[in-house]
C-alpha positions in Angstrom: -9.7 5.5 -24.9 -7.3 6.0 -22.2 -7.9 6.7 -18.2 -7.0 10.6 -17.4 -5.7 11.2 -13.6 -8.4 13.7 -13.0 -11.2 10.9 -13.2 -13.1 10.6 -9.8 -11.1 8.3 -7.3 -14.2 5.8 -7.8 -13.4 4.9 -10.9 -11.2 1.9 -9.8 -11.5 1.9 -5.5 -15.2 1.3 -6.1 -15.1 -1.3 -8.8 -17.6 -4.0 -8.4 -15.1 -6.8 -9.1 -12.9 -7.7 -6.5 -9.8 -7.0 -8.1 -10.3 -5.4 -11.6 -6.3 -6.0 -11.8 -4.9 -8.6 -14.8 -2.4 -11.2 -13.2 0.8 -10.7 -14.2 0.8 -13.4 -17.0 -1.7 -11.6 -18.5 -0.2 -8.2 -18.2 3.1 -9.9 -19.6 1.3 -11.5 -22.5 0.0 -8.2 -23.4 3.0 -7.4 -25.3 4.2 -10.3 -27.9 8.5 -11.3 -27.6 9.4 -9.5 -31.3 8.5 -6.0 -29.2 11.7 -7.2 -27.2 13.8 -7.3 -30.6 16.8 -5.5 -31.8 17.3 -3.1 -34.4 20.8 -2.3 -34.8 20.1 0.6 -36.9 18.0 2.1 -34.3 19.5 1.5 -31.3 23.0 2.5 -32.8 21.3 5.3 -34.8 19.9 6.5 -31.1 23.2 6.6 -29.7 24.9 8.2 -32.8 22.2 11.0 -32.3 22.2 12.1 -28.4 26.1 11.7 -28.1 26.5 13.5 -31.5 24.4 16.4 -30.7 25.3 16.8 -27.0 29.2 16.8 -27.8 28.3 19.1 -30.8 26.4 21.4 -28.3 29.5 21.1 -26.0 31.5 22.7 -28.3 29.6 25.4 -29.2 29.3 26.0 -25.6 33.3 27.0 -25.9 32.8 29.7 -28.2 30.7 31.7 -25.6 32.7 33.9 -23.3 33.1 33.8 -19.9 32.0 37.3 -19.1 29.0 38.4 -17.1 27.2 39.7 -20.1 27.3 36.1 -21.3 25.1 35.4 -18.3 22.0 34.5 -20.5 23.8 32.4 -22.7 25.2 30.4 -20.2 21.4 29.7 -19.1 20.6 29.2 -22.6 23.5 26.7 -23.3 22.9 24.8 -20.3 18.9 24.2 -20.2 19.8 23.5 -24.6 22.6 21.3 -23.5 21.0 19.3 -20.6 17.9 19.2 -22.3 20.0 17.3 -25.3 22.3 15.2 -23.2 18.8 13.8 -20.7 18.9 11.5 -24.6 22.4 10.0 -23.3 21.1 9.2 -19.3 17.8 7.7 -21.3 20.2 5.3 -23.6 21.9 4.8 -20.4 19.5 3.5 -18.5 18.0 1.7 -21.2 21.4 -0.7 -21.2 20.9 -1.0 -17.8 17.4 -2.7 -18.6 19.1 -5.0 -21.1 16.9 -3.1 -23.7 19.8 -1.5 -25.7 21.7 -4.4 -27.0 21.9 -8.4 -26.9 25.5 -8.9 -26.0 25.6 -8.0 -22.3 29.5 -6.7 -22.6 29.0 -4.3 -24.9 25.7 -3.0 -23.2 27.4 -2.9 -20.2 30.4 -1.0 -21.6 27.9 1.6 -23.6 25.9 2.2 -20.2 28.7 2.2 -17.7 30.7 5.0 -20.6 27.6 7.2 -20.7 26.6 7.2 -16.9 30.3 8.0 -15.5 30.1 10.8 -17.9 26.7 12.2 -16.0 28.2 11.0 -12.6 26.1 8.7 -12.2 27.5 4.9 -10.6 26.3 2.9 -13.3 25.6 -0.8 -11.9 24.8 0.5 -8.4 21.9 2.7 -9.7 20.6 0.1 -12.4 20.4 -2.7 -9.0 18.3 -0.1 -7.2 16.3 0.9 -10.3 15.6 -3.0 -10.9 14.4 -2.9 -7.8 12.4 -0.1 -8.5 10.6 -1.9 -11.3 10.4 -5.2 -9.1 8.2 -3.3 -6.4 6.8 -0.4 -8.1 4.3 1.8 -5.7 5.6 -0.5 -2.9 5.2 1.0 0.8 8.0 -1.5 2.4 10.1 -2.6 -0.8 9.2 0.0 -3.5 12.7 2.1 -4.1 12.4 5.9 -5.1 9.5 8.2 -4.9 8.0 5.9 -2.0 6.2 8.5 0.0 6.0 8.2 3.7 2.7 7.3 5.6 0.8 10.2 7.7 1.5 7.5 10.7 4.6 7.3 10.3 7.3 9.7 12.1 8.6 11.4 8.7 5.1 11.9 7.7 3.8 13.4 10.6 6.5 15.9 10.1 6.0 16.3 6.7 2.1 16.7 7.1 2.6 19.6 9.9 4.8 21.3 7.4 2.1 21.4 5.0 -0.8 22.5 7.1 1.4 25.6 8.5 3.1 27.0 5.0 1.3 28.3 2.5 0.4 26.3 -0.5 3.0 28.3 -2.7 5.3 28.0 -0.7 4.7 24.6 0.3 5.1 24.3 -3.7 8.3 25.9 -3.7 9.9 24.0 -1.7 9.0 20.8 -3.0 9.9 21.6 -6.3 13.6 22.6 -4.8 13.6 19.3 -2.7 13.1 17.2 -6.0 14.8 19.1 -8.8 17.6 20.7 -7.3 18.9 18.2 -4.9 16.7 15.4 -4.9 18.9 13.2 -7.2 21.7 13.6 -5.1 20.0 13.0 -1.6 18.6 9.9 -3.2 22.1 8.4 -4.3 24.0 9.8 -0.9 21.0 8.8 1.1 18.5 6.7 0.0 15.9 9.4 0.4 12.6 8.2 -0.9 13.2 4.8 -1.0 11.1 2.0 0.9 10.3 1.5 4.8 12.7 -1.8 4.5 15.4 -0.4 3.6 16.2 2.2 6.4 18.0 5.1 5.8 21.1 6.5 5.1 21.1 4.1 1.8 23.8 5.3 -0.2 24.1 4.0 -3.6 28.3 4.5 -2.8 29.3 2.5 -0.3 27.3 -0.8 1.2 26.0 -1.6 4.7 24.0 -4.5 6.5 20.5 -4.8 6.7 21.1 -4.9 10.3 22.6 -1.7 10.2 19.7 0.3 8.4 16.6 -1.4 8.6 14.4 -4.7 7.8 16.8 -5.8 4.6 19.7 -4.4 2.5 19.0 -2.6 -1.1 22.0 -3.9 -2.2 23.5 -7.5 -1.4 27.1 -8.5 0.4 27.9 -10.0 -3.1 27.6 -6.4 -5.0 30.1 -4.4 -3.7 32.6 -5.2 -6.5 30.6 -3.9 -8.9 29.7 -0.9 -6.8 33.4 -0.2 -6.8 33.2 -0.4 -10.2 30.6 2.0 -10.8 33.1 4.2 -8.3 35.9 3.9 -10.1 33.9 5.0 -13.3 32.9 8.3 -10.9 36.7 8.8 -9.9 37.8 8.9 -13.5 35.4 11.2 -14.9 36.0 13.6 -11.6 39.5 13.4 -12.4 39.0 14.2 -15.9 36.8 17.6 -14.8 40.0 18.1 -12.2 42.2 17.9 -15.3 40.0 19.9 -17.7 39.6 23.2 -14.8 43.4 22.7 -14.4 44.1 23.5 -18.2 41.2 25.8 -18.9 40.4 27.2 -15.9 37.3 26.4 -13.2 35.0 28.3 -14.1 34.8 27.1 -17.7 34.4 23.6 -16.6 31.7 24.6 -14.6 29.7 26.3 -17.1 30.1 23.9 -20.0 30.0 21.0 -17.7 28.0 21.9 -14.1 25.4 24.2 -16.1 23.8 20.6 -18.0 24.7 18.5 -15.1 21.8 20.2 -13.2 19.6 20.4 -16.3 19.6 16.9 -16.8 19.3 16.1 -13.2 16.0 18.6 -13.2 14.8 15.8 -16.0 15.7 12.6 -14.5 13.7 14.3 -11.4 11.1 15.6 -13.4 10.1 12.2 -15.9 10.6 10.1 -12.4 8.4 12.2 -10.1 5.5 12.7 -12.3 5.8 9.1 -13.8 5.1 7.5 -10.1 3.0 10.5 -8.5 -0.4 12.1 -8.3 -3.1 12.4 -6.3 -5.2 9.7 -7.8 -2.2 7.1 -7.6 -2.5 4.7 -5.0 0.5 3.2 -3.1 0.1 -0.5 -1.2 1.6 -2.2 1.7 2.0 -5.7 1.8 -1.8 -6.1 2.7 -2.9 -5.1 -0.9 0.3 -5.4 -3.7 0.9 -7.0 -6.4 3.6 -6.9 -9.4 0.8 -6.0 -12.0 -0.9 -3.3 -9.6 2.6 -1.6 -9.0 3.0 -1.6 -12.5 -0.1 0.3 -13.6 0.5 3.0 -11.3 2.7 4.8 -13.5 1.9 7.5 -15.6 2.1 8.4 -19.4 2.2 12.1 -20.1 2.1 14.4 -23.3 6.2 15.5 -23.4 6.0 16.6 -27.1 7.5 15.3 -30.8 10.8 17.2 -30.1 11.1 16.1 -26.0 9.9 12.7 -26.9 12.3 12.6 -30.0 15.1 13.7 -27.7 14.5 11.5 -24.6 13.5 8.9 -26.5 9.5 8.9 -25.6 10.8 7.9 -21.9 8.0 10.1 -20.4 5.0 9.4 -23.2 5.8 5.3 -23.1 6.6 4.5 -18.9 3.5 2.0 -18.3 4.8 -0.2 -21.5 8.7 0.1 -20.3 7.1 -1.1 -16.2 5.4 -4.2 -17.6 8.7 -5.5 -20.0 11.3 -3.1 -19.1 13.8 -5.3 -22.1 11.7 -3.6 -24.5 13.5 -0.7 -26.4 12.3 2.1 -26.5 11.9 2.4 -30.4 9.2 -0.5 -29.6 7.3 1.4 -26.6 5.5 3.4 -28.5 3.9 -0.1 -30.5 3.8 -1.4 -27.0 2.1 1.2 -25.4 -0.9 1.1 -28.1 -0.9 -2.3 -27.5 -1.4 -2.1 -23.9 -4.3 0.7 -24.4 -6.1 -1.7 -26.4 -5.9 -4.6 -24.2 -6.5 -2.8 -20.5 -8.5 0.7 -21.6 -9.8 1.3 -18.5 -6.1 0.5 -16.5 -3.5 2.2 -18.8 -3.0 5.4 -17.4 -2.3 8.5 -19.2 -2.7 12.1 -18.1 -2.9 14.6 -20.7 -2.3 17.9 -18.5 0.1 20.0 -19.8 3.7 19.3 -17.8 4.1 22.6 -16.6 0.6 22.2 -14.7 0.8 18.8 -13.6 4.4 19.2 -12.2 3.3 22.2 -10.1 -0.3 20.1 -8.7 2.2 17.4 -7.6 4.7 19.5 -6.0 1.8 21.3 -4.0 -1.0 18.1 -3.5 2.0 15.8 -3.1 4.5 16.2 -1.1 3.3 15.5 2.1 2.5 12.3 3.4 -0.1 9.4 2.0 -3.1 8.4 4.1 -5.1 4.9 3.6 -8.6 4.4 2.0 -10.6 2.3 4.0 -12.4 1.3 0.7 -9.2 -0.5 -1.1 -6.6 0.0 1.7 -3.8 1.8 -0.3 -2.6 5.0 0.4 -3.3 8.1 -1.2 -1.9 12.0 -0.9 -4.7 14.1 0.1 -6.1 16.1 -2.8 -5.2 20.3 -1.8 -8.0 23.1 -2.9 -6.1 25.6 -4.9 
């Protein structure tokens, strides 16, 4: 039996035991080393199937005219396309985990080949992402999806916002904030990331602690390999350059631009509802700890083909936060496993995706406010 997100709040603030939290041993311990093995067959067999199927969709994507009576084929091919290429950003990401393959060079080279081709700077974004998983639902040194407090600056701002706009709006607006150009604000900017960091944090270029805030997401001694992740960018910008050029810019745009934002819209969509709801607590420094952080994310029902295509990234995120190595054709064993051992911590919310995307963007996306009770910080639950 699994914990739905719609259970009262008291089901874990007013838990008679102090801290109903395992240690992070035990959490660990959870999930035996062979979870953590390879399958070559597998892992090459998932790679043979998202690039095969998003480069075959690519080229059908040629056939279609550009015309304006193609209009709704373009749509077509793009949400199809990006839907199919998300599988390639998943494998991606996985290599940057060290889940997709033992010998680090040829990990690194599949990961740094497949995020260049999304745009997106390979080693810079799997340091922040470590990061991510280091200090998960972390006020000061959590990274992405850290929402602001309702004392602080930003969320007094954020708050007044949501009082005076109607909740539809208000909805609106979030969901254009996160899916639209959220991923790109966050690798330009830093937006969303934690109170330590500062902002501008740009995933592009490095700066001093001193010069943004309490410490620096990424160290003196990483800026060669954030060049390197640039110089993957530059060559796959130069390769669209090339392609418009010889075909024209339009069609690059359409075969090329149309998934780009599809797959962004997922990246957004798995991240946002993995780390946020309103029963989800966040903690300062006061209250967190590696296995809390770690529980707070979220498994959802994504569907046999979504989870077939992304790889069960959405359906198997609280087994990927506790041992992140383990690939993902192992989650799914790993995520029963964890069910079994912590019922009543193992969080899964079977609303429909549609549904819960639209209660987060409206409960959400304000600011979070502390419970005196447990003293991490909560969004305030909205009436509809």
């Amino acid at each position: 039996m699994t914990t739905s997100l719609r259970l009262p709040r008291a089901g874990l603030r007013n838990s008679p035991k102090t801290d109903p939290y395992p240690t992070k041993a035990e959490l660990l311990n959870a999930l035996p080393k062979e979870l953590s093995k390879f399958n070559p067959i597998k892992a090459w067999g998932s790679l043979a199937m998202s690039t095969g199927l998003s480069l075959l969709a690519v080229g059908l994507g040629t056939l279609i005219p550009l015309t304006a009576a193609a209009s709704p084929l373009w749509l077509l091919y793009g949400v199809i396309t990006g839907t199919i290429a998300m599988g390639c950003w998943v494998l991606a990401h996985e290599c940057g985990h060290h889940a997709f393959h033992p010998n680090r060079r040829i990990e690194g080279v599949v990961g740094f080949v497949l995020h260049s081709a999304l745009l997106v700077p390979y080693y810079s974004w799997a340091h922040s992402h470590a990061v991510h998983h280091a200090h998960c639902n972390h006020l000061e040194q959590g990274e992405t999806h850290v929402p602001p407090r309702a004392t602080s600056p930003q969320g007094k701002v954020t708050e007044q916002l949501k009082s005076k706009l109607n909740p539809v709006v208000f909805g609106l607006i979030s969901l254009f904030n996160h899916l639209v150009i959220g991923w790109q604000l966050y690798l330009f900017l830093g937006a969303t990331g934690g109170e330590d960091y500062g902002s501008p944090t740009s995933h592009f270029w490095n700066q001093s602690a001193a010069e943004k805030g309490k410490r620096s997401l990424f160290p003196a001694s990483f800026k060669k390999r954030m060049m390197r992740s640039n110089y993957g960018l530059m060559a796959m910008i130069l390769i669209l350059i090339f392609a418009s050029i010889q075909f024209s810019l339009a069609r690059v745009l359409c075969l090329y631009g149309l998934p780009y934002l599809v797959i962004n819209m997922w990246l957004t969509i798995y991240t946002w509802l993995q780390h946020t709801d309103n029963n989800i607590p966040h903690f300062s420094n006061e209250t967190w700890s590696w296995s809390k952080g770690a529980l707070q994310t979220v498994d959802r029902p994504y569907g046999p083909v979504l989870n077939f295509l992304h790889h069960g990234i959405g359906s198997t995120h609280v087994c990927h936060h506790v041992n992140a190595s383990i690939p993902h054709y192992n989650a799914w064993r790993g995520t029963e496993l964890l069910r079994q051992r912590f019922p009543e911590l193992v969080r899964f919310d079977p609303t429909p995706i549609h549904r819960a995307l639209w209660r987060v963007a409206t409960d959400c996306g304000g600011a979070v406010y502390q419970n005196q009770s447990d003293k991490a910080f909560y969004y305030q639950t909205v009436s509809h």
